[in-house]
C-alpha positions as CSV (number, residue, x, y, z in Angstrom):
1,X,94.4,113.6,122.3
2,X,96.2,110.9,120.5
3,X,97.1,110.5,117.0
4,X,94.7,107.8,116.3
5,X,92.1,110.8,117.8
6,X,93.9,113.1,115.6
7,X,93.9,111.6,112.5
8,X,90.2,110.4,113.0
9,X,89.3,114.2,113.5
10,X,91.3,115.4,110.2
11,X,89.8,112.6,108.1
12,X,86.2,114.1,109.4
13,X,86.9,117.1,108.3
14,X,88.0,116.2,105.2
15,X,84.9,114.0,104.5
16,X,82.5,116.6,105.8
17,X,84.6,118.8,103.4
18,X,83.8,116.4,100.5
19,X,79.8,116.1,101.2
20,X,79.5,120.2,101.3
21,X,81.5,120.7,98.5
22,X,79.4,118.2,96.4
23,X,76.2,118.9,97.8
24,X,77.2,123.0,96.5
25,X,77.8,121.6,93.0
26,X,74.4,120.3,93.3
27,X,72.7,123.1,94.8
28,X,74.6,125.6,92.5
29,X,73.9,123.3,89.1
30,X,70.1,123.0,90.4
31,X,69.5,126.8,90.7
32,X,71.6,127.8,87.3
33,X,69.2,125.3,85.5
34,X,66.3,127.0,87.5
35,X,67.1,130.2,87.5
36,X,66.9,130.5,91.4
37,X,69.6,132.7,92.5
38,X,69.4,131.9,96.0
39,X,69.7,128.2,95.6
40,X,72.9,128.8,93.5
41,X,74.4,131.8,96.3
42,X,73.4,128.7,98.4
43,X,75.2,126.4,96.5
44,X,78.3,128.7,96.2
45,X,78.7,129.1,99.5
46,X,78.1,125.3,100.8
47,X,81.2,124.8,98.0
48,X,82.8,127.6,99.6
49,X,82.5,125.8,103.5
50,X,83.7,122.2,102.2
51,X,86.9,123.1,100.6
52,X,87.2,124.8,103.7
53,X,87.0,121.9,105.8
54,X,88.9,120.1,103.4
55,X,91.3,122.2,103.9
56,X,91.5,122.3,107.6
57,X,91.4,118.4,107.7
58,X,94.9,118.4,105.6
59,X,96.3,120.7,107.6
60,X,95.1,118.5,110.7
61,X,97.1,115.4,108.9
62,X,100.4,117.5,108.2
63,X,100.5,118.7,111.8
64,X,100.2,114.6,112.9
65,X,102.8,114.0,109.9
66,X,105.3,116.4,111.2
67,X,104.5,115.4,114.8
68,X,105.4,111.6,114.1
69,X,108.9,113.1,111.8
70,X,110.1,114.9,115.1
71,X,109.6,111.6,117.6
């Protein structure tokens, strides 16, 4: 895979990270203001996935950063 692939791949991530993370903050403000538990577990745990992917996609980026110092 090349860096071009490999950068592509980590900024995914990271944006997929992004859209579950603010679609939680929706879900999770919705259900507080409705009282529907579920919808805010729901919420929690979409927030919970997209800092995770966030997460992985910056660790993606460092490991192409470091891979570029070494060359």
């Amino acid at each position: 895979m090349s860096d071009q692939d490999r950068m592509r791949e980590s900024d995914d991530n990271s944006m997929k990270g992004i859209g579950n993370d603010l679609k939680g903050k929706v879900k999770d403000a919705a259900g507080g203001l409705t009282g529907d538990t579920s919808l805010q577990a729901e919420g929690k745990w979409d927030q919970l996935k997209g800092k995770a992917q966030k997460k992985i996609g910056e660790m993606q980026r460092d490991s192409v950063r470091r891979d570029d110092d070494s060359i």
